[in-house]
PDB file of N, CA, C, O and CB in Angstrom:
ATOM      1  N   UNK A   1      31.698 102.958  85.684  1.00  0.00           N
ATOM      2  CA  UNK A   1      30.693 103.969  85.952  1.00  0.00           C
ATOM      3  C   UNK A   1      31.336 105.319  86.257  1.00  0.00           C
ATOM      4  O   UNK A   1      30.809 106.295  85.722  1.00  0.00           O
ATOM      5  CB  UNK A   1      29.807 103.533  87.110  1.00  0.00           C
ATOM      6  N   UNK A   2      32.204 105.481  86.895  1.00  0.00           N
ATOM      7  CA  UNK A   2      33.155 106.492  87.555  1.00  0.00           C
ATOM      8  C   UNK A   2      33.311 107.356  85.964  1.00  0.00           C
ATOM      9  O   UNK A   2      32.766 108.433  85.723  1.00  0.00           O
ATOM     10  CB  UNK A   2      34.880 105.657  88.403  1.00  0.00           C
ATOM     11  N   UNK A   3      34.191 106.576  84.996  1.00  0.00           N
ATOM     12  CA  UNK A   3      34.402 106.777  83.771  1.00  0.00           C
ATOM     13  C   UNK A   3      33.303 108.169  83.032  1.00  0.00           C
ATOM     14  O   UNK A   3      33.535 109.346  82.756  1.00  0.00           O
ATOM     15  CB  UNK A   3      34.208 105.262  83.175  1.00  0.00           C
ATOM     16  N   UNK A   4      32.231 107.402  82.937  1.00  0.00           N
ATOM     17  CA  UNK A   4      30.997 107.854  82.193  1.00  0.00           C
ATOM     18  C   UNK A   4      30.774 109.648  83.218  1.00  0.00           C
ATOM     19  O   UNK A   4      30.635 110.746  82.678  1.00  0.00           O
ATOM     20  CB  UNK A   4      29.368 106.308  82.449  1.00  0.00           C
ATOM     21  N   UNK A   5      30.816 109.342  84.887  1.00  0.00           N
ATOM     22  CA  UNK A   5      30.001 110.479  85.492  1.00  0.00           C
ATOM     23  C   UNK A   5      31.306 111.266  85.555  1.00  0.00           C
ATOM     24  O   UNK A   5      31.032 112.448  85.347  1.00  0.00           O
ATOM     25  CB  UNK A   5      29.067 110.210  87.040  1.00  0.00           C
ATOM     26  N   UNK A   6      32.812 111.070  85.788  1.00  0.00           N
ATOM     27  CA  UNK A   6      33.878 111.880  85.771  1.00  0.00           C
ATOM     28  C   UNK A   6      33.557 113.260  83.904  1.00  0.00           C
ATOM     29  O   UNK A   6      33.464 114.463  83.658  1.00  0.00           O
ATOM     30  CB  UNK A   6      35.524 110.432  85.761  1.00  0.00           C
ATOM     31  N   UNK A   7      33.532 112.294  83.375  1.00  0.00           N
ATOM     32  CA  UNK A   7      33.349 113.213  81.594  1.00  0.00           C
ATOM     33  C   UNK A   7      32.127 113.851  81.790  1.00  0.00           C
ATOM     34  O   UNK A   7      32.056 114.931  81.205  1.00  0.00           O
ATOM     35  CB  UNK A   7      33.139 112.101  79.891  1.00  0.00           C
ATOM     36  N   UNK A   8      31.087 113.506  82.465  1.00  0.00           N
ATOM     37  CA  UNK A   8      29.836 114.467  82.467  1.00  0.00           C
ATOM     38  C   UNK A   8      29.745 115.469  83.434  1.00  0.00           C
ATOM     39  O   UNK A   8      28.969 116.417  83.312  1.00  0.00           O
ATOM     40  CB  UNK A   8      28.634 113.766  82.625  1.00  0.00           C
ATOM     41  N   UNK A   9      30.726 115.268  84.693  1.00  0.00           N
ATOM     42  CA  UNK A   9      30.615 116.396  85.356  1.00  0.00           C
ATOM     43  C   UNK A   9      31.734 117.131  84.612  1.00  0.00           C
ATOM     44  O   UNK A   9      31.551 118.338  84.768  1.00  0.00           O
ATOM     45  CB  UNK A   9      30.718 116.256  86.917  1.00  0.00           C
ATOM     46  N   UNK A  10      32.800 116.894  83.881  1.00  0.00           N
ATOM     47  CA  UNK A  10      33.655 117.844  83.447  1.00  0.00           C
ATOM     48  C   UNK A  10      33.125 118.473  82.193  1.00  0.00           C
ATOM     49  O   UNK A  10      33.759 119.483  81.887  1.00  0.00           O
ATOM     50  CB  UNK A  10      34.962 117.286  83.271  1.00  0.00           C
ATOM     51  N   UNK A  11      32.222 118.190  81.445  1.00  0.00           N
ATOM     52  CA  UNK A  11      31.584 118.941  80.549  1.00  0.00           C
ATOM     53  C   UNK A  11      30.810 119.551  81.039  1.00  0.00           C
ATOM     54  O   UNK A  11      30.840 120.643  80.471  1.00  0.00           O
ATOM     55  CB  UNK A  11      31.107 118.452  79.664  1.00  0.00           C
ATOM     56  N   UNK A  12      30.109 119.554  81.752  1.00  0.00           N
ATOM     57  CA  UNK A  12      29.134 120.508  83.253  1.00  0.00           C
ATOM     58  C   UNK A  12      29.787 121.726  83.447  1.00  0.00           C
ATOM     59  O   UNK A  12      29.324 122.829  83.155  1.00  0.00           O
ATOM     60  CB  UNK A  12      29.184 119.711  85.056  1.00  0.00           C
ATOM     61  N   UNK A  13      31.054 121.459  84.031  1.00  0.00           N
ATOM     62  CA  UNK A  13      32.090 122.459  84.597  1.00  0.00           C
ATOM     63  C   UNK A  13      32.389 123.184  83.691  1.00  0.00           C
ATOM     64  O   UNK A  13      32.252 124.404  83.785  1.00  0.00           O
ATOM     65  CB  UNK A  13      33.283 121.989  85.146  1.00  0.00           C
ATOM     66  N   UNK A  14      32.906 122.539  82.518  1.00  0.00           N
ATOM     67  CA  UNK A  14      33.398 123.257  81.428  1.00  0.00           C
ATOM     68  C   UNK A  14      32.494 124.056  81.356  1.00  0.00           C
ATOM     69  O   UNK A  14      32.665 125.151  81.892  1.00  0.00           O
ATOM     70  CB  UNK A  14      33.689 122.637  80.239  1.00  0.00           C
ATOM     71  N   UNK A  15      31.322 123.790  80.717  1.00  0.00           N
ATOM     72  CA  UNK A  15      30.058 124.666  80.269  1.00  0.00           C
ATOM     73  C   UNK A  15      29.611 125.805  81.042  1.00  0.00           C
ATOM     74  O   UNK A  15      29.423 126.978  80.720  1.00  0.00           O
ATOM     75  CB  UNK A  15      28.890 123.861  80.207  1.00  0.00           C
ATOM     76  N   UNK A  16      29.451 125.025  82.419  1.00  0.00           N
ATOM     77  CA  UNK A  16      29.052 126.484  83.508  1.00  0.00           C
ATOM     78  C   UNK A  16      29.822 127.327  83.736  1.00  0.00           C
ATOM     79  O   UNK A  16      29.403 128.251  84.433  1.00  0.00           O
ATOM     80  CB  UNK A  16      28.750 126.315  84.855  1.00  0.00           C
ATOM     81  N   UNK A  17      31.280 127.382  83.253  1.00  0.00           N
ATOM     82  CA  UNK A  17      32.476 127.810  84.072  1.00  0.00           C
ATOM     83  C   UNK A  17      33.288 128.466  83.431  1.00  0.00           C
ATOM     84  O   UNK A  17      33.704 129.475  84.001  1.00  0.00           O
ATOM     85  CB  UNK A  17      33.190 126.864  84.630  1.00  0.00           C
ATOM     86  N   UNK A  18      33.780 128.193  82.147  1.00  0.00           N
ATOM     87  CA  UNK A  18      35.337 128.571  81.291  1.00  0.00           C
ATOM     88  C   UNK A  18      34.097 129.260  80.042  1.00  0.00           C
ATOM     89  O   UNK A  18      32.889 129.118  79.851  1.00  0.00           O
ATOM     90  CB  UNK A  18      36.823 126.661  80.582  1.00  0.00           C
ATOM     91  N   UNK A  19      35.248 130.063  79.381  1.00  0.00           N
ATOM     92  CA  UNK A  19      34.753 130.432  77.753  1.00  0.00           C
ATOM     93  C   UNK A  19      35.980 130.843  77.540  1.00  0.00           C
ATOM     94  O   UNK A  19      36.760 131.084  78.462  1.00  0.00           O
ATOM     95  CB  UNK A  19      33.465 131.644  77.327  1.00  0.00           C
ATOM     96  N   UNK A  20      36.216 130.941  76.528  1.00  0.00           N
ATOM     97  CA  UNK A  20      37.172 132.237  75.188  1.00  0.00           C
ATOM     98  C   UNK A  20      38.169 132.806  76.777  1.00  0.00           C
ATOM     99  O   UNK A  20      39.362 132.540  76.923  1.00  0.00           O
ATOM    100  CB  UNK A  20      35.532 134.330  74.005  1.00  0.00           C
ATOM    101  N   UNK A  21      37.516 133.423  77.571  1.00  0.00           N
ATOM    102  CA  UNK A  21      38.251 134.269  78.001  1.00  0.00           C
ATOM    103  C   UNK A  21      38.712 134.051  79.695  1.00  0.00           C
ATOM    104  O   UNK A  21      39.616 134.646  80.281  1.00  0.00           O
ATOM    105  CB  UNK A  21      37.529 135.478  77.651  1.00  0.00           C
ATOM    106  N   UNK A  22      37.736 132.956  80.274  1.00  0.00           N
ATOM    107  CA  UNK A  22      37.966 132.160  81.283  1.00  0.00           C
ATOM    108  C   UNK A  22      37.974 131.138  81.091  1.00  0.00           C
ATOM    109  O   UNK A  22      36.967 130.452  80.921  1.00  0.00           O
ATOM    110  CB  UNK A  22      37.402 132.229  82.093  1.00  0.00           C
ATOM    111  N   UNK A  23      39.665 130.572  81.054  1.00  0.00           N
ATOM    112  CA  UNK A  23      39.831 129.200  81.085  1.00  0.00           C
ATOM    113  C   UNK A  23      40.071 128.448  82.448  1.00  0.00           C
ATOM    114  O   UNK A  23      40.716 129.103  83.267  1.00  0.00           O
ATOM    115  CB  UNK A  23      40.870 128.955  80.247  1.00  0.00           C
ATOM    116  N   UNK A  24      39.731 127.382  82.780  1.00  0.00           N
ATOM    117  CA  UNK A  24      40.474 126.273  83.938  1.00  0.00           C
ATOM    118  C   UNK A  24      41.458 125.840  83.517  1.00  0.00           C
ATOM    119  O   UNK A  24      41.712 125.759  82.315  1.00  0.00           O
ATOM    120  CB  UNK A  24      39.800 125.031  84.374  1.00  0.00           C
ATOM    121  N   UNK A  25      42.313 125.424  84.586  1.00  0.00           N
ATOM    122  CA  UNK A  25      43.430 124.459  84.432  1.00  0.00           C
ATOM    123  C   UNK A  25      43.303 123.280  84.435  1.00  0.00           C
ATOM    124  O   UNK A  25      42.172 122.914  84.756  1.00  0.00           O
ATOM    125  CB  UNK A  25      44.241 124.538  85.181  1.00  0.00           C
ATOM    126  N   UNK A  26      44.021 122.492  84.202  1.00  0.00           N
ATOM    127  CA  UNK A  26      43.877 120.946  84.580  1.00  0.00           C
ATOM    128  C   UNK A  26      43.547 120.438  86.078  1.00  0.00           C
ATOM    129  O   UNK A  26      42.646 119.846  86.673  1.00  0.00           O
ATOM    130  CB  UNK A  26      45.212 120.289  84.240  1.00  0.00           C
ATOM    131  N   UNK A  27      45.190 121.197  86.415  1.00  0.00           N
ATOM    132  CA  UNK A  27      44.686 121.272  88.171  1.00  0.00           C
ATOM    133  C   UNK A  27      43.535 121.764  88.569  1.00  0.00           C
ATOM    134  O   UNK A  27      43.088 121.162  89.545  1.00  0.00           O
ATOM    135  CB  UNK A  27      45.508 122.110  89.047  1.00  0.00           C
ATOM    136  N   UNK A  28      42.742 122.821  88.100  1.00  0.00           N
ATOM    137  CA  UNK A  28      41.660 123.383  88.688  1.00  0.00           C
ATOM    138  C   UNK A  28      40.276 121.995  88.663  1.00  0.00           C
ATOM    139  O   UNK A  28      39.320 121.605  89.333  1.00  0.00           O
ATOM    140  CB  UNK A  28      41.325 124.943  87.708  1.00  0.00           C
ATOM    141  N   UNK A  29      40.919 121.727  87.569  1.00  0.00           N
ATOM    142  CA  UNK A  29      39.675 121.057  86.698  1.00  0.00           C
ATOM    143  C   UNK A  29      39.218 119.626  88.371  1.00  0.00           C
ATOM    144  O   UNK A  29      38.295 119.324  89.127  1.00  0.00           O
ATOM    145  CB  UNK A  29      40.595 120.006  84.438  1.00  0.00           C
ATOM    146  N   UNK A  30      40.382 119.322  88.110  1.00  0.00           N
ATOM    147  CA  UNK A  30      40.913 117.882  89.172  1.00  0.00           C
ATOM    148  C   UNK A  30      40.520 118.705  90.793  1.00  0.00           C
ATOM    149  O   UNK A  30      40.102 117.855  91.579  1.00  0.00           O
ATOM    150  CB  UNK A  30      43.295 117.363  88.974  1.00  0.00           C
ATOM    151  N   UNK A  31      40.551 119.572  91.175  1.00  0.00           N
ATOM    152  CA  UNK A  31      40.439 119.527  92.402  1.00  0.00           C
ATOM    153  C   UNK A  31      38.705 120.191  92.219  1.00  0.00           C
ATOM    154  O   UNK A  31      38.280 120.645  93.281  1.00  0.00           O
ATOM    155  CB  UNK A  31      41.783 120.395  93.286  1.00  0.00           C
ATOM    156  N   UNK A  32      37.860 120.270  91.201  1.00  0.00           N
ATOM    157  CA  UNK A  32      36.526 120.660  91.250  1.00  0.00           C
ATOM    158  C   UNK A  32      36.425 119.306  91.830  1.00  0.00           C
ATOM    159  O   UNK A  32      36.191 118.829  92.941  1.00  0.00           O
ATOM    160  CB  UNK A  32      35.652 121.165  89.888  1.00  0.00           C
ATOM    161  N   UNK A  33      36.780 118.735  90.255  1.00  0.00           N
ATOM    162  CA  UNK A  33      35.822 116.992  90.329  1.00  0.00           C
ATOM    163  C   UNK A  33      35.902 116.365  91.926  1.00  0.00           C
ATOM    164  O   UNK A  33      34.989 115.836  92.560  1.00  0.00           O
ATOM    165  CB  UNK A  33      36.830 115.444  89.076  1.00  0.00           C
ATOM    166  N   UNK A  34      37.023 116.563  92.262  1.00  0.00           N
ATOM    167  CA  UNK A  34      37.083 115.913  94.043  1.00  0.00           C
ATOM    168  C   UNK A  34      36.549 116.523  94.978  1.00  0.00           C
ATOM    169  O   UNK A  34      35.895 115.811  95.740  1.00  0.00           O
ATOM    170  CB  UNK A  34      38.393 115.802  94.729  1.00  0.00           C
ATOM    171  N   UNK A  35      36.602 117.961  95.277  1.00  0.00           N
ATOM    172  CA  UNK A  35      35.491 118.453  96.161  1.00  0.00           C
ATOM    173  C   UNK A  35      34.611 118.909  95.743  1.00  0.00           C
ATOM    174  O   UNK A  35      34.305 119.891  96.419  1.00  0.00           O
ATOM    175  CB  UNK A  35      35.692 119.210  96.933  1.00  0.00           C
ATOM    176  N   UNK A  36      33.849 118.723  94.800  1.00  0.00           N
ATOM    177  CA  UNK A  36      32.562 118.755  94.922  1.00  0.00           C
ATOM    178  C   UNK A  36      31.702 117.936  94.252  1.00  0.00           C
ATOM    179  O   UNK A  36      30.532 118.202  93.977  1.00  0.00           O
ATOM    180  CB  UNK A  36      32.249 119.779  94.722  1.00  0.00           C
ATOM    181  N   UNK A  37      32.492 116.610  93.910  1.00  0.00           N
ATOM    182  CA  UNK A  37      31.994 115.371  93.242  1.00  0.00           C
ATOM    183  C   UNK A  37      32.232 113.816  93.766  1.00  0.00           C
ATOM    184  O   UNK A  37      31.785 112.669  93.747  1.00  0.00           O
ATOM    185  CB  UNK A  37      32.565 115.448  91.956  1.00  0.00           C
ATOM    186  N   UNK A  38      33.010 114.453  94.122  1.00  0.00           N
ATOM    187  CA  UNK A  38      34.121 113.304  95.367  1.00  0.00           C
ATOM    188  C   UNK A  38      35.020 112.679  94.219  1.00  0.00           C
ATOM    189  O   UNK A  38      35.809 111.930  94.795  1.00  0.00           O
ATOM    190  CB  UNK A  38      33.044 111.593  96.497  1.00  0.00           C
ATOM    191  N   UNK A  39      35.268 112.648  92.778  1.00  0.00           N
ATOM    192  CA  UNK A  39      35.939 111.615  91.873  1.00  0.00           C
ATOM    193  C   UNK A  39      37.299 112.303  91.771  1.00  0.00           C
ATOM    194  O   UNK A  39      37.570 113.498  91.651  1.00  0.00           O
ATOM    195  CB  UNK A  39      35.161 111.334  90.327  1.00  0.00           C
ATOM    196  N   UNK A  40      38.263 110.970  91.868  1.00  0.00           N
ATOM    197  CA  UNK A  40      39.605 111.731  91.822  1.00  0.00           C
ATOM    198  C   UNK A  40      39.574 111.457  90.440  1.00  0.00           C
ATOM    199  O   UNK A  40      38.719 110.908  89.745  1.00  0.00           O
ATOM    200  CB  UNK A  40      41.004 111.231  92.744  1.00  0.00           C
ATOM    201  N   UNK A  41      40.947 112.068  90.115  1.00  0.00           N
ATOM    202  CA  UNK A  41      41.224 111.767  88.380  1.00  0.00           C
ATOM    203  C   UNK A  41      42.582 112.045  88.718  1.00  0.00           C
ATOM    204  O   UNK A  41      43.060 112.548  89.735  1.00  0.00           O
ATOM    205  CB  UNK A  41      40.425 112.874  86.928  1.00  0.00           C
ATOM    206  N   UNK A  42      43.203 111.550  87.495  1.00  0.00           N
ATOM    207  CA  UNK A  42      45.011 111.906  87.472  1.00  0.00           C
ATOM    208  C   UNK A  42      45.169 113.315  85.991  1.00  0.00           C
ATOM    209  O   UNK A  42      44.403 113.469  85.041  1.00  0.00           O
ATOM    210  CB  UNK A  42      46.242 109.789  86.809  1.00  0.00           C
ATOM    211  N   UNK A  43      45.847 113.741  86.177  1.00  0.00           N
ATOM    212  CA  UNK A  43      46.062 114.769  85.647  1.00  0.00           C
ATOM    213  C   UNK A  43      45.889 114.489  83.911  1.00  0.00           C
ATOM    214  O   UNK A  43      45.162 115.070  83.106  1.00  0.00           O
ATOM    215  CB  UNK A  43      47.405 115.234  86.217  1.00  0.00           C
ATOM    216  N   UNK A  44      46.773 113.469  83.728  1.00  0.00           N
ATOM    217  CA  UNK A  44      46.334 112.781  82.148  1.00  0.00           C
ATOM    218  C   UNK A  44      45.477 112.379  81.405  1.00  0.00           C
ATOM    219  O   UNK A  44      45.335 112.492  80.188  1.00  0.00           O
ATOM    220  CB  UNK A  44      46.618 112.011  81.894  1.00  0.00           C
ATOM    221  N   UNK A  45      44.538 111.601  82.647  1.00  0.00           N
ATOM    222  CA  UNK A  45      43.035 110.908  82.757  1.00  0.00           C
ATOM    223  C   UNK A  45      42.267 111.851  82.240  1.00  0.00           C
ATOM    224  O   UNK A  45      41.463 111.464  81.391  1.00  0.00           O
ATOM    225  CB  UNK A  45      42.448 110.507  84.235  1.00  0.00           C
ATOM    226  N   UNK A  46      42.287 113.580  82.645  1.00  0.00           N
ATOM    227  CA  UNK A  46      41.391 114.489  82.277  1.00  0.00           C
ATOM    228  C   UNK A  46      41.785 115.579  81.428  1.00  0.00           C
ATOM    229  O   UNK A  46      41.278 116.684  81.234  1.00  0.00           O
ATOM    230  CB  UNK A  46      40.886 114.943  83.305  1.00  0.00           C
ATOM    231  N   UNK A  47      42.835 114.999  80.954  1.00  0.00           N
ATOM    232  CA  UNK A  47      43.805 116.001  79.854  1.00  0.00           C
ATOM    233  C   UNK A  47      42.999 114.645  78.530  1.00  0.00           C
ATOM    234  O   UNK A  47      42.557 114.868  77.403  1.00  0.00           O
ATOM    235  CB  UNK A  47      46.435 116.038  80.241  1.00  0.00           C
ATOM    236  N   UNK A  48      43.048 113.946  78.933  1.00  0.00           N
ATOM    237  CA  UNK A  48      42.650 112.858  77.297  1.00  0.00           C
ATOM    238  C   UNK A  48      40.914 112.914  77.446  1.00  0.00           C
ATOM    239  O   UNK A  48      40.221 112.936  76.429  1.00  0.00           O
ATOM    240  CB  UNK A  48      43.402 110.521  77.402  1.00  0.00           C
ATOM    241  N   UNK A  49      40.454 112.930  78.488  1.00  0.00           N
ATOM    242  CA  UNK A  49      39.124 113.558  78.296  1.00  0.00           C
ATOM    243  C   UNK A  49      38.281 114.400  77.879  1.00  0.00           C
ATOM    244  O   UNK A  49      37.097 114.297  77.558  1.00  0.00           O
ATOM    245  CB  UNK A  49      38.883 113.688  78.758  1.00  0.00           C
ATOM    246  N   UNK A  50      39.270 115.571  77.924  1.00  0.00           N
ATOM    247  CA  UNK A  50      38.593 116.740  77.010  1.00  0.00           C
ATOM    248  C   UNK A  50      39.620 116.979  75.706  1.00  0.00           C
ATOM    249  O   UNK A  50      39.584 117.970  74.977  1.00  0.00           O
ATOM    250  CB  UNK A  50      38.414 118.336  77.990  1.00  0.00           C
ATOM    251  N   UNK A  51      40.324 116.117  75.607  1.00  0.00           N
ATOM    252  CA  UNK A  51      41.233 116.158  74.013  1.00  0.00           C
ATOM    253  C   UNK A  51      40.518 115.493  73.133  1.00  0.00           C
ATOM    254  O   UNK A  51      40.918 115.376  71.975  1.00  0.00           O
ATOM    255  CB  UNK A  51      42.774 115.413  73.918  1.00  0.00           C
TER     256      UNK A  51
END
């Protein structure tokens, strides 16, 4: 379950957040999902998620 809601809040983020000219980092990406989602992720976990 974690799986499924980790990829939907990071397409959330993505969407509300980055374009063309504001990007996130990985790190950024990873410390949204934990404070303000509570889901940890490992740095790879969410690098193959949005690849």
């Amino acid at each position: 379950m974690e799986t499924k809601s980790r990829i939907l809040y990071l397409q959330k983020i993505l969407l509300e957040r980055t374009d063309e000219e504001n990007p996130l980092s990985t790190t950024q990406l990873i410390n949204i999902l934990n404070d303000e989602y509570g889901i940890s992720a490992h740095r790879t976990t969410v690098t193959k998620d949005i690849g």
